[in-house]
N, C-alpha and C positions, 0 to 999 in steps of 0.2 A: 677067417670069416670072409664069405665072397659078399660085395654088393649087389644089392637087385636095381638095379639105375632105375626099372621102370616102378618100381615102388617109390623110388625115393621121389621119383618125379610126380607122381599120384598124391603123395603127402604133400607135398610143397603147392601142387595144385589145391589139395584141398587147405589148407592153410591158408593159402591168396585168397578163396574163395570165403572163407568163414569170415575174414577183412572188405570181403567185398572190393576187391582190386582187380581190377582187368591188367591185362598180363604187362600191358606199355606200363600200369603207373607203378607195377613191381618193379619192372626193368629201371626204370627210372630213378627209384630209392636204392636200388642196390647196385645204381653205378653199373649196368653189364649192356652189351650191345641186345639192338632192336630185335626181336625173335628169336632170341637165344633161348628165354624163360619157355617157349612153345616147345621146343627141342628136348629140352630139360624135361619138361613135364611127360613129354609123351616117350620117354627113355631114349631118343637119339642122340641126343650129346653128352655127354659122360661129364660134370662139372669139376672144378676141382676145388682142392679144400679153400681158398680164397671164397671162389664164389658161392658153396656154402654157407661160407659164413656172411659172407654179404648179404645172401638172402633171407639167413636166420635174422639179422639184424635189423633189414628192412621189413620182415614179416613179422618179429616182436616175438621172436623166438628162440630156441637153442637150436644148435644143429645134430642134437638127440633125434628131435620130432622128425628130421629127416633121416637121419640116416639106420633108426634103433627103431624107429615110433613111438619113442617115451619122450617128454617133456619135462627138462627142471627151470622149477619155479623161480620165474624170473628174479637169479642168479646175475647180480650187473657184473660179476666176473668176467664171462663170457662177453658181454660187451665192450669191456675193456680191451679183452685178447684177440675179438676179431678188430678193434682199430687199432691194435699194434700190429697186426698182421698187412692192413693194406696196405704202408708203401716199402713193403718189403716186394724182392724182384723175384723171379724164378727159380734160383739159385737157393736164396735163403729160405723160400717156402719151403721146398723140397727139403731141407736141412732141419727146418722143425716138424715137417710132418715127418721123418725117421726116427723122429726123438719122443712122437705122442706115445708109440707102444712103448719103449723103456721108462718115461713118466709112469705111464700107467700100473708097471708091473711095482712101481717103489709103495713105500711103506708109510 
């Protein structure tokens, strides 16, 4: 499955937007540098699953809505898992995001 980065960027726009958040007090919940949220939304930055989740968290959502267009219902799992994820480094992201598809395929 390929990503559409400018779709996902279009959802996460319209998500801030339905909060009524300009793009600084997004950036600013979700911990990410100044204009990066602008990049994101209009498909030029390619985010990664950190800041995914970071966004879904500061936006009061899953990172479904961004990345599928579905939403599950506020699920506090998912909040759990992306604050397990921030102070982990590069290394170790990388290390569980190879591990989401073999999760997914168990039973």
């Amino acid at each position: 499955m390929e990503l559409d980065y400018k779709e996902i960027g279009k959802r996460i726009a319209r998500r801030r937007k339905q909060l009524k958040l300009k793009q600084a007090e997004a950036e600013e919940k979700a911990e990410i540098a100044n204009k990066y949220l602008s990049n994101i939304e209009r498909g030029v930055s390619i985010p990664s699953t950190e800041v995914i989740m970071r966004l879904a968290i500061a936006l009061e959502t899953t990172p479904d809505e961004f990345l599928v267009g579905t939403v599950r219902k506020q699920d506090e799992r998912w909040k759990d898992v992306a604050e397990q994820l921030r102070p982990l480094n590069e290394r170790q992201l990388k290390l569980i995001e190879s591990l989401i598809p073999w999760a997914s395929e168990q039973e």
